[in-house]
N, C-alpha and C positions, 0 to 999 in steps of 0.2 A: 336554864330555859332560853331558848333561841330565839330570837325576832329577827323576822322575815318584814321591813318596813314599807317597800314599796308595794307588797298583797297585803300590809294589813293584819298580816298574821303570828301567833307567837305558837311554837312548838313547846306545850307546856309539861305541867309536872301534874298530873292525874293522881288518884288516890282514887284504891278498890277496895272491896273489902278480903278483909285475911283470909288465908286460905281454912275450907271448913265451914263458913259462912254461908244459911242455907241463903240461895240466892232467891230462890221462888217466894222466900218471905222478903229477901232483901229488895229486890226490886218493884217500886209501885207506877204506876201508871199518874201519866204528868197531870198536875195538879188542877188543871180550870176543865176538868172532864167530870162528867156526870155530874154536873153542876145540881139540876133539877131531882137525880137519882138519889138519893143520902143513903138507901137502900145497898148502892154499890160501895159508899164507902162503909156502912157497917160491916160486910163480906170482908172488906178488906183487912178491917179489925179484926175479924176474928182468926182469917187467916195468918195473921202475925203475930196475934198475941203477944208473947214478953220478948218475941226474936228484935236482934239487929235490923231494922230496916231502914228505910229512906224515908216510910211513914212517918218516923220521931222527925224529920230533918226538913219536912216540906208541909206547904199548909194548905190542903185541899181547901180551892174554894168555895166547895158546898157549907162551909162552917165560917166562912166570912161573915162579916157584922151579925155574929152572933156573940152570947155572952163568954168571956171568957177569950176573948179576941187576944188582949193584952197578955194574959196570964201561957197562951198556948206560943205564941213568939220566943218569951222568956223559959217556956221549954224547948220547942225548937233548940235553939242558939246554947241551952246548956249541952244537951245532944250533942249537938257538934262539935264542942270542945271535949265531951266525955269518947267520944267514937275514935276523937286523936289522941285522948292522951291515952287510952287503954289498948291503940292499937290495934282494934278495930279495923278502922282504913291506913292502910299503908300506901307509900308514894311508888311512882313509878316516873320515870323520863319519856317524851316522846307520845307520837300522833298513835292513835287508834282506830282501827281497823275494823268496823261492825257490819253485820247482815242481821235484820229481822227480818222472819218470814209468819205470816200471818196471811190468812184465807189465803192459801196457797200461791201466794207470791214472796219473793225476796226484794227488800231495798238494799240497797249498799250506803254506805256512810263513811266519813271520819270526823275522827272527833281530834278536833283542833281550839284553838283559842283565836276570836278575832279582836283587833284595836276596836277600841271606842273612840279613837283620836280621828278613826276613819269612816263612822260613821254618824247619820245626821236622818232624824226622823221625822226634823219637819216637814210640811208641805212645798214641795218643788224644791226637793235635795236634789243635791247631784253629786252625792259623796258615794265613792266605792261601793258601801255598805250600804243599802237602802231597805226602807222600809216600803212591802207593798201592796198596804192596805191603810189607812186613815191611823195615827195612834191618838188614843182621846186621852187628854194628860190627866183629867180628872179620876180616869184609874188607874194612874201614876202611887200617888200616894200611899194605897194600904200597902201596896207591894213595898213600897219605898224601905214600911216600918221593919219589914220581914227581912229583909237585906241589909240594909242598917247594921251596924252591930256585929254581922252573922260573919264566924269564921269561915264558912266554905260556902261554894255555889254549888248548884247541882240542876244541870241542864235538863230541860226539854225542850230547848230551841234547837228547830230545822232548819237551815238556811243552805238557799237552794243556788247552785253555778248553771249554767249555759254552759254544755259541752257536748256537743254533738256528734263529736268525733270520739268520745269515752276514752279520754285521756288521763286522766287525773285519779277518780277512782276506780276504777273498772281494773286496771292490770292488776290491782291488789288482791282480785278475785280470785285469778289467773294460778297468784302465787300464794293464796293463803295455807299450801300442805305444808310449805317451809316459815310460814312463821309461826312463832311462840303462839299457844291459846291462851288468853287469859280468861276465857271465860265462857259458857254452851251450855245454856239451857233451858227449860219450857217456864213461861212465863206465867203469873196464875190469872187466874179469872178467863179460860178463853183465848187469853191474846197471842198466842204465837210461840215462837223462840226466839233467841235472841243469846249472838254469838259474837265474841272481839277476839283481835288478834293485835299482838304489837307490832309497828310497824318499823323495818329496819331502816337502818341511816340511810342505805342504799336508796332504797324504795322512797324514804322521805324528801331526798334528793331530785325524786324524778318527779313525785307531785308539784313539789316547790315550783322546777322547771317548767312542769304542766302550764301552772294557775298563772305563774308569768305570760307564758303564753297566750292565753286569754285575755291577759289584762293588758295585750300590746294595741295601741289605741288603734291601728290600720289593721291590726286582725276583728277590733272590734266595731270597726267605721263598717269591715265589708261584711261582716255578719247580716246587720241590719238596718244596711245601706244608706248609713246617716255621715255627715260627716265626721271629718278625722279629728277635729277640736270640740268634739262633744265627751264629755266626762265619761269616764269607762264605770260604769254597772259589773262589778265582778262578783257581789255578793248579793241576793234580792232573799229575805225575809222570806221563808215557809210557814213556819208553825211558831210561836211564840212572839210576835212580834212586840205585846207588853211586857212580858219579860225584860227584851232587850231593850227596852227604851227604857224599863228601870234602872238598868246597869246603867246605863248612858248618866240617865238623871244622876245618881249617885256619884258616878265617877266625876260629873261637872260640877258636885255639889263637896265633893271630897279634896281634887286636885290641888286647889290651891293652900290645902295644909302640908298636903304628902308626896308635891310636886309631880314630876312624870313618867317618875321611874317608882310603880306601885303596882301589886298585883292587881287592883283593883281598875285596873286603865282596861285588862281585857275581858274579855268573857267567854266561858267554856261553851263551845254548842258543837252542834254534829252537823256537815256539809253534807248534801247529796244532790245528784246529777239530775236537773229537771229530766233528763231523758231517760233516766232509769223505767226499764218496763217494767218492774214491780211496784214504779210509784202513780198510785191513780190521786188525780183533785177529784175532789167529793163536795158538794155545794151543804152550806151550812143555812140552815133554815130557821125562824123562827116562832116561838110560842110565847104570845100573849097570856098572862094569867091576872084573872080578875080582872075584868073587863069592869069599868065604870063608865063610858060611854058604848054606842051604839058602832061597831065599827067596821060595818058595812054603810053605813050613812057616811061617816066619817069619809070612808074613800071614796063613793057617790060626789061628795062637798068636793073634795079635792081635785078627782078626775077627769070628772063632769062626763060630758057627752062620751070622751075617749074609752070611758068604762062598761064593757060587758061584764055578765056573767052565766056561769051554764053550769045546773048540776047535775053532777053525778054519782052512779051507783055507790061506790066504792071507791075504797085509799088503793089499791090495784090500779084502777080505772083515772084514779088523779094523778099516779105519780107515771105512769105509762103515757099520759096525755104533755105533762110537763114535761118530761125527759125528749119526749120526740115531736115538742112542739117546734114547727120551722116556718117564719110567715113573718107579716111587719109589724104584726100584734107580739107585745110580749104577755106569757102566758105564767100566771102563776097558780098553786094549787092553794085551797083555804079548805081548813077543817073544824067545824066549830063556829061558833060566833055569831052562833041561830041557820047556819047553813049547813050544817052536817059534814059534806062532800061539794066541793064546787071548781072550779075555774074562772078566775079572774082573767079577762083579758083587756090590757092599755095599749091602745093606739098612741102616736104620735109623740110618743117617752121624749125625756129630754137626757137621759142615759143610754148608755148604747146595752147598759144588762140592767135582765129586770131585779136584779140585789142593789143594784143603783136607787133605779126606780121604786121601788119600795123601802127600800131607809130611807130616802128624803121624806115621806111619807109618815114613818113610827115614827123618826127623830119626833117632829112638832106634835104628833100625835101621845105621845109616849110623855113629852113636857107638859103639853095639857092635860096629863090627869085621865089620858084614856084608859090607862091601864095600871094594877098596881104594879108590874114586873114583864122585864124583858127577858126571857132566855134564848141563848142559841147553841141550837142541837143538832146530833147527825143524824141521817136514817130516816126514811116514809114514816116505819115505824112508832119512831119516839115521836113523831109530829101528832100522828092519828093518836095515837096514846095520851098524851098529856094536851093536845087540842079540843078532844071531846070530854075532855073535864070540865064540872059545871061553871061556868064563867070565863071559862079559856077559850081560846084560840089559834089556830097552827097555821102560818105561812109555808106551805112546800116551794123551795125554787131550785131552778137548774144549774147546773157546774157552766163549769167556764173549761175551754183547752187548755191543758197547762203548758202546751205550746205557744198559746198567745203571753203566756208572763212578763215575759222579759219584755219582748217588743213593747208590750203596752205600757207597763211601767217607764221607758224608757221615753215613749213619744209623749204619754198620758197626763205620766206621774201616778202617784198612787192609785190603786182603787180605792172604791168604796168599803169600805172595814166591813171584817166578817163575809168575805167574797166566796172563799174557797176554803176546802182544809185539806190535809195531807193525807185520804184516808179517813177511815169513820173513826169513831169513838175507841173502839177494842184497838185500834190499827195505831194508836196515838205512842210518842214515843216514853219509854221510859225511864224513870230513873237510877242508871247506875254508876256513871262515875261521878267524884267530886273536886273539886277546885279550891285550893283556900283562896280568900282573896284580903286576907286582915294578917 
């Protein structure tokens, strides 16, 4: 395994599964998805049934703090010694090469290993590897128990470059008829396809080259017109950002038995180019359940005078108003909560997005007991859906450009957690390769 130290990066040792291996049952969809749906993961069961899959290897959060929490870890973690020693997953050398395509678009990826020695999630990092959204460490812990212990990882973390000039991934496109396929095919549940290729020394050579490039501190002073002694941002947080703080926590929590030279220092995820036109941000929304306060009063108390509201016909009618609201009101959509269909609109915010302005809002609200449960979802849809459930409630809010990312984290710092996602639910990435990291 190679390390690349001053990007950060190691050229790792991957494990797929054997050839013959149906993949449609082997690959599942990353685990904090359909939280609120259990319905999806029962589909999931049955479409696997007694196969090899990633299902045995990963712990869908819809079954978090329920009973049997302990006992399903300790299958997990036997799974994955039983998948290595029966050969199952077999190893492989070197970066990998992906395209998914889902509702007719492609992302491009690679799947690389990055240092934890490089990266830092607290608030006003300025390490290579940043996180770019709030990580709340109090859901550090379950994850913590899962990984613990566990002989292998298995990613669903996106982590996103600034390359505007399609340097880095993008020529792998170009040349994927000449490399090795490892793998090409339709995904269950809806979600797409999804295809790898290995990536030649050649070709790894030129990425390597690439990401330096990037990370040269006066290519990245004139990018975004900051000075030249501000900390280069080469890596920013897509999709998984608790994930990777678990690795982090662990590996901080590990090092000083197993020193620094440990598999467990890196962590497996999949790079892609903010500019990719097959990657859309998609805003993540949230749904009150079991309201025990009143929570339209609730934001009256908080707002005061800055608070409108106006309803409307239809979830059509909310989300068309929300999507193409432009004005110095921020506009958010509410479903449920004795208002059916509505539009909230805050004047004189003290966030510049209204997912700002509205988490500082649930946070205190959500401690006091207004509700029994936070979820956050993709889709008008799932809002309308599980906000007109009796006692619930659905916040609709708007995306952000994922061309302001980088900039804003950079001048900002973090967002506010749960800003953006990568793509909706079905569009979320999956699990195929694994990592040992014990």
């Amino acid at each position: 395994m190679k390390i690349i130290k001053d990007i950060g990066i190691q050229i790792p040792q991957v494990y797929l599964p054997k050839p013959g291996t149906d993949l449609k049952k082997w690959a599942v969809i990353a685990c904090d998805q359909f939280t609120s749906e259990p319905e999806y993961w029962r589909d999931v069961e049955k479409i696997v049934g007694d196969a090899p899959s990633t299902l045995n290897l990963t712990f869908p959060e819809a079954h978090l703090e329920k009973p049997g929490e302990a006992e399903r870890i300790q299958s997990i973690q036997a799974a994955m010694r039983k998948y290595l020693d029966a050969g199952i997953l077999q190893p492989r050398e070197g970066l990998v090469y992906v395209e998914r395509t889902v509702v007719g678009r492609t992302r491009k990826g690679i799947i690389l290993a990055l240092d934890l020695e490089r990266y830092d999630y607290t608030k006003g990092s300025t390490s290579l590897i940043r996180a770019t959204e709030g990580t709340i460490v109090e859901r550090l812990p379950p994850r913590m128990k899962i990984r613990e212990g566990a002989a292998l990882e298995l990613p669903h973390i996106l982590v996103l470059i600034d390359d505007p000039n399609h340097t880095v991934i993008e020529p792998l496109s170009a040349a994927k008829s000449k490399l090795e396929k490892l793998y090409d095919f339709d995904l269950m549940l809806d979600s797409g396809h999804l295809a790898g290729y290995a990536v030649s020394e050649d070709h790894e050579n030129k990425i390597v080259a690439a990401l330096r490039d990037l990370a040269r501190p006066e290519t990245f002073a004139a990018k975004y017109g900051i000075g030249k002694d501000h900390p280069v941002l080469l890596f920013a947080m897509g999709d998984g950002n608790h994930s990777l703080a678990t690795a982090k926590a662990i590996w901080e929590k590990m090092k000083p038995q197993v020193g620094m030279d440990h598999p467990a220092r890196y962590a497996l995820v999949e790079i892609e180019n903010v500019h990719d036109d097959g990657l859309e941000f998609e805003p993540i929304h949230r749904v009150l359940f079991g309201l025990k306060k009143d929570l339209f009063a609730a934001l009256e108390k908080t707002f005061g005078a800055n608070l409108s509201f106006k309803p409307v016909a239809s979830v059509q009618e909310m989300v068309r108003a929300v999507d193409e609201a432009d004005g110095q009101k921020q506009v958010i959509g509410l479903v449920g909560g004795g208002k059916k269909f509505g539009l909230i609109e805050i004047a004189h915010t003290s966030s510049n997005l209204p997912v700002g302005t509205i988490q500082s809002f649930l946070d205190p609200f959500m401690k006091d007991g207004g509700a029994e449960k936070i979820d956050y979802v993709h889709g008008g849809d799932v809002v309308a859906r599980l906000g007109l459930q009796a006692g619930n409630a659905g916040l609709y809010l708007p995306g952000m450009r994922k061309s302001d990312l980088f900039k804003t984290v950079i001048l900002d710092g973090a967002l506010p957690r749960k800003t953006f996602s990568m793509g909706e639910a079905r569009e979320k990435r999956f699990y195929m390769e694994a990592r040992k990291i014990s």
